[in-house]
C-alpha positions in Angstrom: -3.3 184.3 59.8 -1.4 183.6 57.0 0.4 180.2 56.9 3.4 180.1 54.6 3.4 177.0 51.9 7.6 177.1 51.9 8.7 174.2 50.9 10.1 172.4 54.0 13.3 170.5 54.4 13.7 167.5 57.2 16.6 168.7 59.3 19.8 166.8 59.0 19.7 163.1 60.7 21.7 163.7 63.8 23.3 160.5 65.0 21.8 158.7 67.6 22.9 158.0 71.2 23.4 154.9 70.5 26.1 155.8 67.4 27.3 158.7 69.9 28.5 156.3 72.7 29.8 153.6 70.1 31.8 156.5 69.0 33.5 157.8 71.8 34.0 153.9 73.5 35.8 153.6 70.3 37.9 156.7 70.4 38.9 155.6 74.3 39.4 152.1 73.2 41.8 153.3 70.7 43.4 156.1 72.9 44.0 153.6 75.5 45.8 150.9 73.1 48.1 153.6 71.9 49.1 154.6 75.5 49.6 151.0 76.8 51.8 150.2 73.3 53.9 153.1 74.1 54.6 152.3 77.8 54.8 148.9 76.6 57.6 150.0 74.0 59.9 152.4 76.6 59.3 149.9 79.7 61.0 147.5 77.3 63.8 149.6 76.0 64.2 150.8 79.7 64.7 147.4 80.8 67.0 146.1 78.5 69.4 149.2 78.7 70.7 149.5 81.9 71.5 145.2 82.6 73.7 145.6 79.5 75.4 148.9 80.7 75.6 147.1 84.5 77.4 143.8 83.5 80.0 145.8 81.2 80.8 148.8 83.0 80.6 148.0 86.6 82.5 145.9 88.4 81.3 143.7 91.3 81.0 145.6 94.9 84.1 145.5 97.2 84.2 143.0 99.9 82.9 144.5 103.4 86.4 145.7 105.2 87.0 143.9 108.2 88.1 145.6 111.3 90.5 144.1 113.7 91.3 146.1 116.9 94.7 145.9 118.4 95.3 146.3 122.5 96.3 149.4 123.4 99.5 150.6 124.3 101.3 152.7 126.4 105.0 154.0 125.3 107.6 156.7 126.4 108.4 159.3 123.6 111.6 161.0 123.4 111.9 164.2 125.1 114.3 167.3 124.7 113.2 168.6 127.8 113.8 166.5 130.8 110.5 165.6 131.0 109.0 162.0 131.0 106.5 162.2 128.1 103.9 158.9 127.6 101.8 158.1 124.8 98.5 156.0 125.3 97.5 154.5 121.7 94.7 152.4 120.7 94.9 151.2 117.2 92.2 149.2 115.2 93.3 148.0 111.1 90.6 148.3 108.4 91.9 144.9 106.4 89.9 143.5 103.2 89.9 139.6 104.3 90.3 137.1 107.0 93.2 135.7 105.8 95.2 139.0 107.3 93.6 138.9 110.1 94.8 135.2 110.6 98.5 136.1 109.4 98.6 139.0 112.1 97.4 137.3 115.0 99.8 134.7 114.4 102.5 137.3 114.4 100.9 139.7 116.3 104.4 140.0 119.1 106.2 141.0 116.6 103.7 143.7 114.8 103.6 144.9 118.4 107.0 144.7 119.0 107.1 146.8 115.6 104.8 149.5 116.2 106.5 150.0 119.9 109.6 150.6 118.3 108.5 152.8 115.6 106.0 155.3 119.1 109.0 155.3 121.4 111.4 157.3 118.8 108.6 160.2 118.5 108.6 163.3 120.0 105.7 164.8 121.4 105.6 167.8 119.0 105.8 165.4 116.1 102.3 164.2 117.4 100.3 167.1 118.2 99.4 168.6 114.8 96.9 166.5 112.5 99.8 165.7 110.2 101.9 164.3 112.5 99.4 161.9 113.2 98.6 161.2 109.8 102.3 160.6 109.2 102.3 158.4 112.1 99.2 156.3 110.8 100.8 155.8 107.1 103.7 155.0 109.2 102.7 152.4 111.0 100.7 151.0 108.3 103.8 150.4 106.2 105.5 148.8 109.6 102.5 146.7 109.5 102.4 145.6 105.8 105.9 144.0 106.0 106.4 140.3 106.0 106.7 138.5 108.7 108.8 135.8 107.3 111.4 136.1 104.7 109.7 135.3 101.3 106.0 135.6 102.5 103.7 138.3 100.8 103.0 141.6 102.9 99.9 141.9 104.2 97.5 144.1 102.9 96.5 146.5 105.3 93.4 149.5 104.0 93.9 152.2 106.8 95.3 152.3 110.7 92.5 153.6 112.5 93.3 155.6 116.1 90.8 154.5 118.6 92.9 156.1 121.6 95.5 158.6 121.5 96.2 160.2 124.5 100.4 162.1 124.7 101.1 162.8 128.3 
């Protein structure tokens, strides 16, 4: 057997477990910091954003409308033909405040006195098609939004609402 007489070199140190695990707690130590400074930074820029955009650029949110149903009524349209023609209407206001509600029910004889006036001079074509009644609803609004008394403020009435409309 023949035995060699190389000259032998130690292999190189290899760190020990110990070093290894100090290493990588390290590294995930570090890695961590970094991700919790970067939420940290956009959480913080996210936050401070949008309440400066929301106090300039939006204004506050509308009051809830108030709805304010009227009694129905029954009328007599004009009619070319002979014919008695009758028109069952139901009508509810979409108004922004109280206070209109207050000013119509203390006028409300003569909004309804208004409004009857304004159905009996329809004819029942003038009603049928969607338009007509649309035309009829901005009519009655305006009807509506007049004063009551001479120098008073109109009221401010959103939309006429039909809850019944029946033409017979």
């Amino acid at each position: 057997m023949a035995s060699t007489t190389a000259n032998q070199q130690p292999a190189p140190a290899s760190p020990g477990p110990l070093k290894r695990i100090i290493l990588i707690a390290l590294i995930a130590i570090l890695a961590a910091a970094a991700a919790g400074a970067g939420v940290w930074f956009y959480m913080s820029k996210r936050a401070s954003a949008p309440a400066s955009v929301e106090t300039a650029s939006t204004p506050a949110p509308p009051a809830t409308p108030l709805f304010f149903p009227l009694e129905s009524m029954t009328v007599n349209l004009q009619s070319d033909d002979g014919q008695q023609h009758f028109l069952r209407i139901g009508l509810t206001l979409k108004l922004n405040d109280p206070k209109t509600q207050q000013e119509l029910t203390e006028h409300m004889p003569e909004v309804r006195s208004r409004i009857l006036l304004a159905l009996s001079n329809k004819h029942p074509d003038d009603l049928a098609p969607l338009e007509g009644k649309r035309a009829l609803a901005t009519e009655l609004r305006t009807l509506i939004e007049q004063p009551t008394d001479k120098g008073a403020t109109p009221a401010h009435v959103q939309d006429v609402l039909f809850t019944e409309f029946v033409v017979q």
